[in-house]
Backbone bond lengths (Angstrom), bond angles and torsions (degrees), N, CA, C in turn:
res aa  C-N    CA-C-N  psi(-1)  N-CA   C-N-CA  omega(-1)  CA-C   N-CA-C  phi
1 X - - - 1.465 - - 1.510 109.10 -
2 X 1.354 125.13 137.12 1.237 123.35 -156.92 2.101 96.35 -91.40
3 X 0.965 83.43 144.22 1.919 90.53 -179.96 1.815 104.10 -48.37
4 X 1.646 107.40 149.21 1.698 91.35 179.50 1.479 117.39 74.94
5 X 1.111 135.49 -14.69 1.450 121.58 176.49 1.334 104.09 -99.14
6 X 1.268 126.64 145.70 1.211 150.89 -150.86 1.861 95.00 -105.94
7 X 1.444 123.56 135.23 1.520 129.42 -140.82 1.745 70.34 -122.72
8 X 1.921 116.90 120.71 1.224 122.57 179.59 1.782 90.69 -79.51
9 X 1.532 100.67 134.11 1.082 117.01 156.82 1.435 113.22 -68.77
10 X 1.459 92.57 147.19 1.438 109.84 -177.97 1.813 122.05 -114.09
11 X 1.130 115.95 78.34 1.795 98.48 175.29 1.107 134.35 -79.80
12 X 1.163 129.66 146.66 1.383 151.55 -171.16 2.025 90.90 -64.42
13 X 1.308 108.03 123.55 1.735 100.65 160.70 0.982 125.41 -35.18
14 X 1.611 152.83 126.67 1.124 147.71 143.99 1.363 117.72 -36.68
15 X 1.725 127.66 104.43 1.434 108.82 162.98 1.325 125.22 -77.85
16 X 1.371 88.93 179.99 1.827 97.51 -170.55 1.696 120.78 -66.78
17 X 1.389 118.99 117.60 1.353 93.57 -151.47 1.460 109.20 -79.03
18 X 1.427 113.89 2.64 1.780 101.55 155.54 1.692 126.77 -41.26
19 X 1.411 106.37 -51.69 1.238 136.89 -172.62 1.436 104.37 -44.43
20 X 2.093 97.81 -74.04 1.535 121.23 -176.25 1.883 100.35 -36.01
21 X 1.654 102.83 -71.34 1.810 105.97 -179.45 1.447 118.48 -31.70
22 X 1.850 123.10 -46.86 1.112 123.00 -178.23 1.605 105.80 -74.33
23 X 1.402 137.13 -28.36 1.154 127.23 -172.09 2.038 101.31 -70.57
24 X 1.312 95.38 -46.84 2.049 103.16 -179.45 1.365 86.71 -54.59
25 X 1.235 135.66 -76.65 1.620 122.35 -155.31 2.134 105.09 -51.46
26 X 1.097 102.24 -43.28 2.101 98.78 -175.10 1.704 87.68 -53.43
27 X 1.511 114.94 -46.35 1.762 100.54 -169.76 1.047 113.47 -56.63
28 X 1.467 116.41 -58.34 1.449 108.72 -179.81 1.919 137.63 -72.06
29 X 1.703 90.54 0.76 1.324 85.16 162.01 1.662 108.59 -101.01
30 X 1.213 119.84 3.49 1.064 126.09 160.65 1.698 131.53 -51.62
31 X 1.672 87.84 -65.53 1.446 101.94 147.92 0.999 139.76 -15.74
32 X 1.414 111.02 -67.26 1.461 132.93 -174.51 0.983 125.55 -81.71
33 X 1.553 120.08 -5.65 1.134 118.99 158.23 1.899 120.18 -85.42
34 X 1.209 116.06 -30.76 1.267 128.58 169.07 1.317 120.72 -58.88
35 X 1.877 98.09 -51.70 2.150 90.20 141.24 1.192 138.68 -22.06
36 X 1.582 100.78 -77.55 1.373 101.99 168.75 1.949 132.75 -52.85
37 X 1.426 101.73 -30.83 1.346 96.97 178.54 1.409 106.48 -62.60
38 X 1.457 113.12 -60.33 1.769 99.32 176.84 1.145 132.64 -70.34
39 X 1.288 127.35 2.48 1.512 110.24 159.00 1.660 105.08 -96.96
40 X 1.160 131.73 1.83 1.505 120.71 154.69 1.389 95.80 -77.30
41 X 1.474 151.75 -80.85 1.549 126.95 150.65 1.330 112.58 26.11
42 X 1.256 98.57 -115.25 1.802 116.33 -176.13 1.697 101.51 -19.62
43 X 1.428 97.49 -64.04 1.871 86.87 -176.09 1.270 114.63 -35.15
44 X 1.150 100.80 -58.26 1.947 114.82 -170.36 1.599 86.77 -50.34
45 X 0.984 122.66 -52.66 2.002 111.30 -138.68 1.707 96.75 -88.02
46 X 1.825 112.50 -8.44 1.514 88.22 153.15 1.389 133.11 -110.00
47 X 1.564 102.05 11.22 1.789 111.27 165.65 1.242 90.30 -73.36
48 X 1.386 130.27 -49.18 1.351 118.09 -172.72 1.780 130.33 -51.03
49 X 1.531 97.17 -38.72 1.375 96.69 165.05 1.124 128.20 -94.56
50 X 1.265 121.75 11.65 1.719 122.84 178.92 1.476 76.45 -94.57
51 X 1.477 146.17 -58.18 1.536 129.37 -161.81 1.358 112.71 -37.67
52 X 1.622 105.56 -61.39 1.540 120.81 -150.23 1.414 89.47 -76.38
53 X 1.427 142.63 -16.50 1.345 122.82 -177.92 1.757 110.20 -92.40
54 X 1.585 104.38 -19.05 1.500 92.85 179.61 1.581 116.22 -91.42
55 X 1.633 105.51 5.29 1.493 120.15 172.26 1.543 102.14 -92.05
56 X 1.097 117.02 3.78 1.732 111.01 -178.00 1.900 102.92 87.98
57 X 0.914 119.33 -30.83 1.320 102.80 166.49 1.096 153.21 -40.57
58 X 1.320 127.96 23.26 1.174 131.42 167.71 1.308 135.47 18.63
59 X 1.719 119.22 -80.04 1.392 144.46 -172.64 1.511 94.81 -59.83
60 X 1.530 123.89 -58.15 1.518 126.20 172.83 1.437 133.13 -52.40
61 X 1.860 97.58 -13.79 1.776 103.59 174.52 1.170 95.08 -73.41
62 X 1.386 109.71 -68.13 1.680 133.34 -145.60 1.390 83.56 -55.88
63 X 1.591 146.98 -23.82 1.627 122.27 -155.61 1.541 95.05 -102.51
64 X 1.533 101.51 -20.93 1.869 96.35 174.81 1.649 102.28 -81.17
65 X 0.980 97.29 -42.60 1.778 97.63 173.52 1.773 114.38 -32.31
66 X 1.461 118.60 -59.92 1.178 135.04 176.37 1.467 116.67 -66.64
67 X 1.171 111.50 -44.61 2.095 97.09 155.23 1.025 124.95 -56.64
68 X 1.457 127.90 -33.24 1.357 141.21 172.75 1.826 96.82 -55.39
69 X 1.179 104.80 -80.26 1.532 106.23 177.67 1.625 129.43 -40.27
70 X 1.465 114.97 -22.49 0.977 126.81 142.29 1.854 147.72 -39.65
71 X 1.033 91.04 -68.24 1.639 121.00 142.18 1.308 124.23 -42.42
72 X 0.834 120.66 -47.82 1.435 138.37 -158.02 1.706 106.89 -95.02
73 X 1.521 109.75 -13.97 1.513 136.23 170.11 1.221 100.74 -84.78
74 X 1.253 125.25 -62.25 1.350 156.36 -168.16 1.509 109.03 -38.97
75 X 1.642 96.26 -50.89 1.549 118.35 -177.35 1.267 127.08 -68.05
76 X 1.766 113.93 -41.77 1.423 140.25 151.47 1.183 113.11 -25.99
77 X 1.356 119.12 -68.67 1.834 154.89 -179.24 1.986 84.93 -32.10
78 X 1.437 93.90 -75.11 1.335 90.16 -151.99 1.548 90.08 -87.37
79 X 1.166 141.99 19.51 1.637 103.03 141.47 1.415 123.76 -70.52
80 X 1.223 98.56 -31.66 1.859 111.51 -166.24 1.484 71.27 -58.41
81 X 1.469 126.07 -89.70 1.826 125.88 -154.97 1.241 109.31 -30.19
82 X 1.032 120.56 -54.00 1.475 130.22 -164.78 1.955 102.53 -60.19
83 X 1.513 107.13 -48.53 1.823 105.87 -176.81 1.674 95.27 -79.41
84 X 1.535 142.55 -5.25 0.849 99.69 -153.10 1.782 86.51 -112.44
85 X 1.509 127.41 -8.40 1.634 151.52 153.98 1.928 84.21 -48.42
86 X 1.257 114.26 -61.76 1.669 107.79 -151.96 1.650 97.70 -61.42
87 X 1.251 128.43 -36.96 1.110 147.80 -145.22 1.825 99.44 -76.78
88 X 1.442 110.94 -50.95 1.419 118.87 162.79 0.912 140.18 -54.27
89 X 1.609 96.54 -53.35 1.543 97.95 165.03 1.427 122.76 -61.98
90 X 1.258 133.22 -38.30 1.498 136.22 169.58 1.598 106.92 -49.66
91 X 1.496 109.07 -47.61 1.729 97.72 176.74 1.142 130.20 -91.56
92 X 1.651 105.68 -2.84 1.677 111.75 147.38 1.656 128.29 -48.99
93 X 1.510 92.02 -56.33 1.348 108.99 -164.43 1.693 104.28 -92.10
94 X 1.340 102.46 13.87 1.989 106.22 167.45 1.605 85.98 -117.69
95 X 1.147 154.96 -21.51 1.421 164.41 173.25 1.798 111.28 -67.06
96 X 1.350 110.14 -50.46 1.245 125.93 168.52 1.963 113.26 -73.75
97 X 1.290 91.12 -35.92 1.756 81.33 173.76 1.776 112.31 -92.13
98 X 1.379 115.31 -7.08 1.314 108.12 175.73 1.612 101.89 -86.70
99 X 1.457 138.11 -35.39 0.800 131.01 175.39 1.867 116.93 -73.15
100 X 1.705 124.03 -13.73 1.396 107.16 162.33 1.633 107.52 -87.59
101 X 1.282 112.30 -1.18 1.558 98.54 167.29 1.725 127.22 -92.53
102 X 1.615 95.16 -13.75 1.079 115.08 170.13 1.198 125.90 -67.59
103 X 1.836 106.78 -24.02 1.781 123.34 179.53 1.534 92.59 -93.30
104 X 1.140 110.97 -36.47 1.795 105.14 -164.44 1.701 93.82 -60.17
105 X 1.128 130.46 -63.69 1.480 139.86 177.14 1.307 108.19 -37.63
106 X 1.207 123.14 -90.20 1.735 117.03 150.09 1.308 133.36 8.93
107 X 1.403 99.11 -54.57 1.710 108.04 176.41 1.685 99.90 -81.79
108 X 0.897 135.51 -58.73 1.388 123.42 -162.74 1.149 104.27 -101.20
109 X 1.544 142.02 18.95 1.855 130.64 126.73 1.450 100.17 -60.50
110 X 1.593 131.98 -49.40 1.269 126.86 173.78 1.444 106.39 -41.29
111 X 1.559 115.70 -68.25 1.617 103.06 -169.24 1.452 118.35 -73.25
112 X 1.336 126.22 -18.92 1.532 111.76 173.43 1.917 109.34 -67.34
113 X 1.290 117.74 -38.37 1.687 118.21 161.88 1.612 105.64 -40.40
114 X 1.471 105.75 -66.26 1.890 85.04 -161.14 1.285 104.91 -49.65
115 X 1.756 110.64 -43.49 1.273 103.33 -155.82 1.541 116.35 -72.70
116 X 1.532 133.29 -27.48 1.362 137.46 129.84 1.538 118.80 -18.60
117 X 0.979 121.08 -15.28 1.407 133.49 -155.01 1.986 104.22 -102.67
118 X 1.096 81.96 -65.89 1.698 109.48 175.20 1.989 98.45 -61.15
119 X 0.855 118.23 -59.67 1.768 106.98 -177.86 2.122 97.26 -126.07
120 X 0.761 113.69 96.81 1.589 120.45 160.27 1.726 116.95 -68.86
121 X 0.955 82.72 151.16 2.137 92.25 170.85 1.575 101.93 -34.08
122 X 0.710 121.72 -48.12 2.081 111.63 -175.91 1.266 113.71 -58.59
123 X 1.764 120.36 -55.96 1.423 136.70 176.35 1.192 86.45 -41.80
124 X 1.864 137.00 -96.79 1.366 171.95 -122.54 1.872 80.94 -59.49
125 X 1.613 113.80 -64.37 1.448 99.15 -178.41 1.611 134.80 -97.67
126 X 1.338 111.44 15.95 1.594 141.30 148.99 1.582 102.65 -70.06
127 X 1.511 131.63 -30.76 1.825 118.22 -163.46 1.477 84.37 -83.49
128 X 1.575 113.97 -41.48 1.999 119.53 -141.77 1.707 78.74 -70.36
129 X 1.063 123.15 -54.91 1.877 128.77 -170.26 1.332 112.10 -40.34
130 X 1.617 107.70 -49.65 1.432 124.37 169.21 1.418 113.91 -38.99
131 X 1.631 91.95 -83.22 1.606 117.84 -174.93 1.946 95.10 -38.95
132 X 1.203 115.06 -71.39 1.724 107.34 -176.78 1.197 107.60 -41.91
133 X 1.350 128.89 -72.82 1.410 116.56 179.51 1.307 102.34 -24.63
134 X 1.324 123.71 -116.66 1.466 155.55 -178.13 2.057 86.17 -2.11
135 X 1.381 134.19 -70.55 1.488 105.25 175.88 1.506 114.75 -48.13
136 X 1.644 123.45 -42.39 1.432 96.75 -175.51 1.023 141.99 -66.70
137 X 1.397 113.67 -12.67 1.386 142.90 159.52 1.573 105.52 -40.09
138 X 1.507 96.19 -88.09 1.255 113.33 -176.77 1.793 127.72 -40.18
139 X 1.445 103.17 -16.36 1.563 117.19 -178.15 1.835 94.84 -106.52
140 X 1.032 118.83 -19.85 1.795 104.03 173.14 2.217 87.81 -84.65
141 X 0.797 104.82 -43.99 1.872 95.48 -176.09 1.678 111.27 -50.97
142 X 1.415 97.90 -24.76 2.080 91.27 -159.68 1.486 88.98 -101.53
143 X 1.381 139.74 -9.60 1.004 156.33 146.63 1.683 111.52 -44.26
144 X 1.010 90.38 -78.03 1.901 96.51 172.59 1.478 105.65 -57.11
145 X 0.871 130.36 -66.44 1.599 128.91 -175.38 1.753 105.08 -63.05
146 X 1.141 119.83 10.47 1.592 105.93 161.59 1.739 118.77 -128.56
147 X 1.753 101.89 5.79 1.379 139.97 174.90 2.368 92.87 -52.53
148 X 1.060 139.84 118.50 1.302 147.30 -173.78 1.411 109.62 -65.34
149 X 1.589 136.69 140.93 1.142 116.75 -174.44 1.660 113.16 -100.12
150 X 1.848 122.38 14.98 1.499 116.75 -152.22 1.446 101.69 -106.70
151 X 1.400 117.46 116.95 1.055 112.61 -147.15 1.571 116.71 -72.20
152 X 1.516 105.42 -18.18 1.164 122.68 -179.79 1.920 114.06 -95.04
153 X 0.977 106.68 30.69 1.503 126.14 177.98 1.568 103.75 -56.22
154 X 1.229 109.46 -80.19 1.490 143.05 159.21 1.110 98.40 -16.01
155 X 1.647 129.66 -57.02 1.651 126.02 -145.33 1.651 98.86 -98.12
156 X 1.317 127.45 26.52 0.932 132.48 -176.69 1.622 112.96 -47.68
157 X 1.129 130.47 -89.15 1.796 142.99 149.79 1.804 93.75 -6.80
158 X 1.133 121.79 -67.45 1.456 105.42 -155.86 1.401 99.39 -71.72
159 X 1.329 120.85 -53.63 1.420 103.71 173.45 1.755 130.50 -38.44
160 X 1.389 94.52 -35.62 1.767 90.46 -170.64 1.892 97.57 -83.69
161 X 1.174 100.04 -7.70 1.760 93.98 173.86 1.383 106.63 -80.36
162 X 0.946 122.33 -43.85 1.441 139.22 -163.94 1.993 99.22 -62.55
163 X 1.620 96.90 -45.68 1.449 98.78 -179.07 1.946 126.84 -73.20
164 X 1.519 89.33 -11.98 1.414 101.14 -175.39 1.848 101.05 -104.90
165 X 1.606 124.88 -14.23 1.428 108.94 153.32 1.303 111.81 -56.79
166 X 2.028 119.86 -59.12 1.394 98.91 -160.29 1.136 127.90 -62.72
167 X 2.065 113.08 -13.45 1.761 123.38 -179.95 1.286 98.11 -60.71
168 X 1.462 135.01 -25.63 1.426 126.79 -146.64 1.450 103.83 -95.05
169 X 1.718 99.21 -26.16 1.510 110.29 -176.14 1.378 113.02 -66.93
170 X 1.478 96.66 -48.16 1.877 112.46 -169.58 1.260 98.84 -64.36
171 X 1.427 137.06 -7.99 1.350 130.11 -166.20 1.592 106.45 -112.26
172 X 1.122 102.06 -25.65 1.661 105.48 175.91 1.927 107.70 -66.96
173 X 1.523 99.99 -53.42 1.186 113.00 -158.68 2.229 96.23 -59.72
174 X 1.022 110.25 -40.63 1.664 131.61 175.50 1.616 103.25 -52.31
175 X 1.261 110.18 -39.76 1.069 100.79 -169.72 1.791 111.07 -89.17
176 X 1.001 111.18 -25.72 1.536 123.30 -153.38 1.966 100.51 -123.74
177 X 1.120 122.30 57.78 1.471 108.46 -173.85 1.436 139.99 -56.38
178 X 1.023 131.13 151.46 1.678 116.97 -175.05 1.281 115.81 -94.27
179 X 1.441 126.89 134.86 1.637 115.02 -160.45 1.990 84.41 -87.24
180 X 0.850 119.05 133.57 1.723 142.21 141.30 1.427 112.38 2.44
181 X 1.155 156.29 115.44 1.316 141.58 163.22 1.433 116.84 -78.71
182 X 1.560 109.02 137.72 1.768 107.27 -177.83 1.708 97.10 -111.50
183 X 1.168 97.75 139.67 1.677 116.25 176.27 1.666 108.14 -46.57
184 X 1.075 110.70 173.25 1.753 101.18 -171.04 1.304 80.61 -155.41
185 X 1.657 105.19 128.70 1.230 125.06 162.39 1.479 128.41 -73.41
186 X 1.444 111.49 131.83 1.459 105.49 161.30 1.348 137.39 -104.03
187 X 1.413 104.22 130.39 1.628 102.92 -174.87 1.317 146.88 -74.69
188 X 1.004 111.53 111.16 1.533 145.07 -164.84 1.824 108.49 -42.84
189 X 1.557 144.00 134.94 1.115 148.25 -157.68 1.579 94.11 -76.44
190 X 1.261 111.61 145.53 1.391 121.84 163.11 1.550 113.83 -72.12
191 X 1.361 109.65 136.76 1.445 115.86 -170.06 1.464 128.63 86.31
192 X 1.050 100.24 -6.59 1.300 102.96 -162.16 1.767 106.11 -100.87
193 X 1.185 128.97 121.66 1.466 132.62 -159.54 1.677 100.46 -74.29
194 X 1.485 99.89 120.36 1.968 98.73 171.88 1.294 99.06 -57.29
195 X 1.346 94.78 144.38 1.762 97.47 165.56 1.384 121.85 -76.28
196 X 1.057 111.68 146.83 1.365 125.35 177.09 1.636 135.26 -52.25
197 X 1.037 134.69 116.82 1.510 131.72 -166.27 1.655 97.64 -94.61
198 X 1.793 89.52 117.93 1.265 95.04 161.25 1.014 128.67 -62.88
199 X 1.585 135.55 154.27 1.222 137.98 179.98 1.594 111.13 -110.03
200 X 1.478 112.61 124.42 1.365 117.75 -154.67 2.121 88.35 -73.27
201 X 1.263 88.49 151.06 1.464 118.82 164.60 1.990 121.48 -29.20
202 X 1.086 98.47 -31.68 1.437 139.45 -168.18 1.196 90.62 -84.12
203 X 1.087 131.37 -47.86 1.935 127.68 -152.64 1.404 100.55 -69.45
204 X 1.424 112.02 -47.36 1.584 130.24 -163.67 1.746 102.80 -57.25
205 X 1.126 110.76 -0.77 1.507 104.03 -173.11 1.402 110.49 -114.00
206 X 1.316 102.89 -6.51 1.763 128.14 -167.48 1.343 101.33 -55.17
């Protein structure tokens, strides 16, 4: 290796930490079974020394005594292993869910951008400008179309004045009548012969 060059690190793949969690849980039920073998053990190794001491044996308690104590170390050992396997896996599997919330977030800052993308603040207040227009429109139209078509709507007052001159008229004339005019003759020159009335054609048959 030449002096000065920098030695590429090498990492091991990251597995899947589904995988990693299921491998900690096989350990620790692993564990727990080795638990169990030594305290079925231990049981045995203190029937064993209650025997040898009520046979007078002494030297043979005290040495089952000390496997027992053994064991019984043994057992300690693997609780610590056993909480400290449980302990990983819990911050695996809070590690693994912060990182799919970390993608879930990810994904939809991605989709609120495109979609920011596609209509921005200008579009968003160019539609509302629209949309207002387009109602004010629509409220001067329903306006006009509920506008009355009689043309004499308006002339309301003059008409009813108009109707209470001619009552006033018809009532004057009722009250006050006009005498009739008679034709007035004019008088004809003295001496002078009326003319004669022809007699229609018709008469002669009379």
């Amino acid at each position: 290796m030449l002096f000065g060059s920098k030695k590429k690190s090498t990492t091991a793949p990251v597995e899947n930490s589904g995988v990693t969690v299921m491998k900690l849980r096989d350990n620790i039920a692993n564990q727990e079974k080795r638990e169990a073998h030594l305290m079925a053990r231990m049981e045995q190794l203190t029937i064993e020394a209650k025997q040898k001491k009520a046979k007078g044996d002494k030297r043979g308690a005290l040495f089952a005594m000390k496997k027992r104590k053994l064991h019984e170390n043994e057992l300690a050992k693997i609780e610590n292993v056993k909480m400290t396997l449980e302990t990983q896996a819990i911050s695996l599997e809070g590690a693994t869910q912060n990182i799919s919330t970390f993608d879930a977030m990810k994904t939809g800052n991605s989709a609120m951008k495109s979609i920011r993308k596609m209509f921005g603040v200008e579009k968003v207040d160019q539609l509302l400008d629209d949309t207002k227009d387009e109602m004010e429109l629509q409220q001067e139209v329903n306006m006009a179309l509920t506008q009355p078509l009689d043309p004499y709507l308006a002339d309301d007052e003059d008409l009813l004045a108009e109707l209470q001159a001619l009552e006033a008229e018809d009532s004057k004339a009722t009250m006050w009548p006009v005498a009739p005019s008679r034709p007035v003759k004019t008088p004809t020159k003295q001496g002078a012969p009326e003319p004669k009335k022809s007699k229609s054609k018709f008469a002669l048959f009379a």
